[in-house]
C-alpha positions, 0 to 999 in steps of 0.5 A: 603047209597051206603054201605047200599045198596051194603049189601042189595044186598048182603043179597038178593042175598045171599036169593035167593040163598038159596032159589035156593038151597031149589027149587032144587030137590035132595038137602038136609037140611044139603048141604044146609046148607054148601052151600058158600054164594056167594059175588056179589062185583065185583073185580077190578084188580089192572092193571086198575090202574096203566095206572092212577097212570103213568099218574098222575106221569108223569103230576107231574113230568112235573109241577115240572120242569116248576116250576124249570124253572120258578124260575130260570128265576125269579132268574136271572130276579130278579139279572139284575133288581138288577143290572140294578137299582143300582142307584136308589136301593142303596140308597134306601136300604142304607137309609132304613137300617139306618132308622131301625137302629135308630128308636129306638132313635128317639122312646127314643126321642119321650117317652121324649116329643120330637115330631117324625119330631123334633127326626127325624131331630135331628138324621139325623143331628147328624149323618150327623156331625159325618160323616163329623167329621170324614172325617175332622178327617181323611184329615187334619192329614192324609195330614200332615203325608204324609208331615212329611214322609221323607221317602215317596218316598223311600217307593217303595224300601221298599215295593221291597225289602220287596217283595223280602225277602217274595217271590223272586226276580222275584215276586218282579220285576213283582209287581214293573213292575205292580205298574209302569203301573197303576201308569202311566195310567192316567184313574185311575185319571179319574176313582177315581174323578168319582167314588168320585162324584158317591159316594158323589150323593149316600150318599147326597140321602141316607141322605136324604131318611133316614130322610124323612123314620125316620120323617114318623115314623110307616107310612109304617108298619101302612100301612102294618097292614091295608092291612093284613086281619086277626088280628092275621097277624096283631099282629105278622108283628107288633111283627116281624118288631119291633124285626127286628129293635131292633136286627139290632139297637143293632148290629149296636151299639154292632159292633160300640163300638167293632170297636171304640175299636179296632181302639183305640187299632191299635192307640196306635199301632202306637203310641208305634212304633213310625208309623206316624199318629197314629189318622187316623189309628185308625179311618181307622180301625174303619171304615174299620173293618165294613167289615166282613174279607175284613176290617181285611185284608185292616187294616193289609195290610195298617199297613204292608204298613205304617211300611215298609216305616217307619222301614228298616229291616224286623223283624221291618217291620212285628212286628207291622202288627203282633201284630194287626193281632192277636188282630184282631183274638182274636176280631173276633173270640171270642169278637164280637161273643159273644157280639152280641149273637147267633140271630144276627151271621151269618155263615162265608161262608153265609159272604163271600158268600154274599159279594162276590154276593153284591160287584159283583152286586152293587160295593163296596156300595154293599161290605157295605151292604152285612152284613146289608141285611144278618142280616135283612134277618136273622132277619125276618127268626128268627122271621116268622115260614115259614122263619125257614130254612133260619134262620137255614142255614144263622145262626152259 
């Protein structure tokens, strides 16, 4: 309508103009005729503007760094709750990720006719002897080996000289020196039983929060799909948690097969050259190697260890330690990336990165389940579209 108007008033003043022109004595037909008609549209300067457009960029920009500000402070509230709340956290997180990593058992259970409490109990409990199985797996043995070593208390020569053969004799004094005083200090002791009755509180409630999460079943994401409003929301979180479960079930089971693997393997390591206790070594290294980087590096050291107190040269001393260090390679570079598939790999900095963060936050409970939260976070980016940036800058 406005258009319309603006040229009727155009047409009309473009009319009278011409009629002007006609009234005008002395005017021919033909100046008439060449006469300009004339545009009654204002024109607005460009200059009016730019006050406007300042004012707007200004006004953006001030929002811009409020919400800067505003999320750094979330950020750093959110890291003190974090670790504010490590004792009630940890194990509900510990126990949540083992609830998804075997719901897919207890659902196999339930397709054969075993009711969701029964399945969720039968689980729990088979986890719970298999932990104490290897507990028992590991202290009996392991107490016999550090009987039978005779040359258990020369082991800090050993070490000695083998530092001083690798590094010199002033680094080799100022190791032993250090090993002298925290050997002496009596708050280790204090520490240690502490830190084991921390420990032991952490994993009962774990345990008993991954039942009561296994025995509720679908609860929670029934729950979810409720709250959501539309139904295509409700279709894709249902889509999306059960293809988180079914990635992190199948790493888990992919990364225990490959870790009963290679503590097989530094088994008859030390069987072959004749290390004591060739049994708890392979289960130290099995657990141990559920660390990205940090369990490859204990497991050598610890095999460095046990053949300095065993051999007295230093070729004997390096050969074993060396030989799992390149099987150790060879399984973290080659067998277990391509095993668990490109969906589940994460990028060695996002690793170090987060474990770093996570042993700093929550201690060495932190250190565990700094892989586990990476692969569930990885896991629901792979799967929602606004998600796809953190997919694509944790994943290789």
């Amino acid at each position: 309508m406005r258009e319309t108007r603006i040229a009727s008033n155009a047409d009309g003043s473009s009319n009278a103009h011409q009629q002007d022109m006609a009234s005008t004595p002395g005017v021919t037909a033909a100046q008439r005729d060449a006469a300009p008609d004339v545009d009654p549209t204002p024109v607005v300067s460009s200059a009016a503007t730019a006050p406007r457009s300042s004012a707007t960029g200004r006004l953006v920009g001030r929002w811009t760094m409020a919400a800067v500000f505003l999320g750094g402070l979330f950020a750093f509230a959110s890291v003190a709750v974090l670790i504010a709340a490590r004792p009630v956290l940890v194990p509900v997180v510990a126990a949540a990720v083992l609830a998804m990593t075997l719901t897919p058992v207890v659902q196999r259970l339930r397709r054969w006719g075993i009711s969701q409490p029964l399945a969720a109990v039968l689980v729990a409990c088979s986890v719970v002897l298999g932990v104490l199985g290897l507990v028992r797996l590991l202290v009996e043995p392991l107490g016999a080996a550090l009987d039978a070593i005779p040359a258990l208390e020369g082991l800090g020569g050993r070490l000695w000289r083998l530092c001083r053969a690798l590094f010199g004799v002033p680094y080799a004094d100022w190791l032993a020196n250090r090993i002298r005083e925290v050997a002496g200090n009596a708050e280790w002791s204090t520490a240690l039983f502490g830190g084991l009755w921390e420990a032991t509180t952490v994993i009962v409630t774990t345990f008993v929060l991954m039942l009561f999460l296994l025995m509720s079943g679908d609860l929670f994401l029934q729950k979810l799909v409720r709250v959501l409003p539309r139904v295509r929301n409700k279709v894709k979180a249902v889509r999306v948690v059960k293809a988180v479960q079914e990635d992190i079930s199948r790493y888990f089971v992919t990364v225990t097969l490959i870790n009963a693997g290679l503590g097989t393997t530094a088994g008859l390591i030390a069987w072959y050259w004749e290390l004591p206790s060739p049994l708890p070594w392979a289960v130290d290294v099995a657990v141990l190697n559920y660390l990205p980087y940090v369990g490859a590096v204990a497991n050598v050291t610890l095999l460095l260890a046990a053949s300095a107190a065993t051999y007295a040269t230093l070729p004997e001393i390096l050969v074993p330690p060396a030989v799992f260090a390149a099987i150790v390679v060879v399984e973290g570079q080659f067998v277990t990336p391509l095993a668990i598939g490109r969906r589940t790999q994460l990028n060695a900095v996002t690793v170090v990165v987060g474990l770093l963060f996570w042993a700093w936050a929550w201690g060495i409970a932190g250190l565990v389940l700094a892989v586990p939260l990476l692969l569930v976070v990885k896991g629901f980016a792979a799967h929602v579209e606004q998600l796809e940036a953190i997919n694509e800058f944790i994943g290789k």
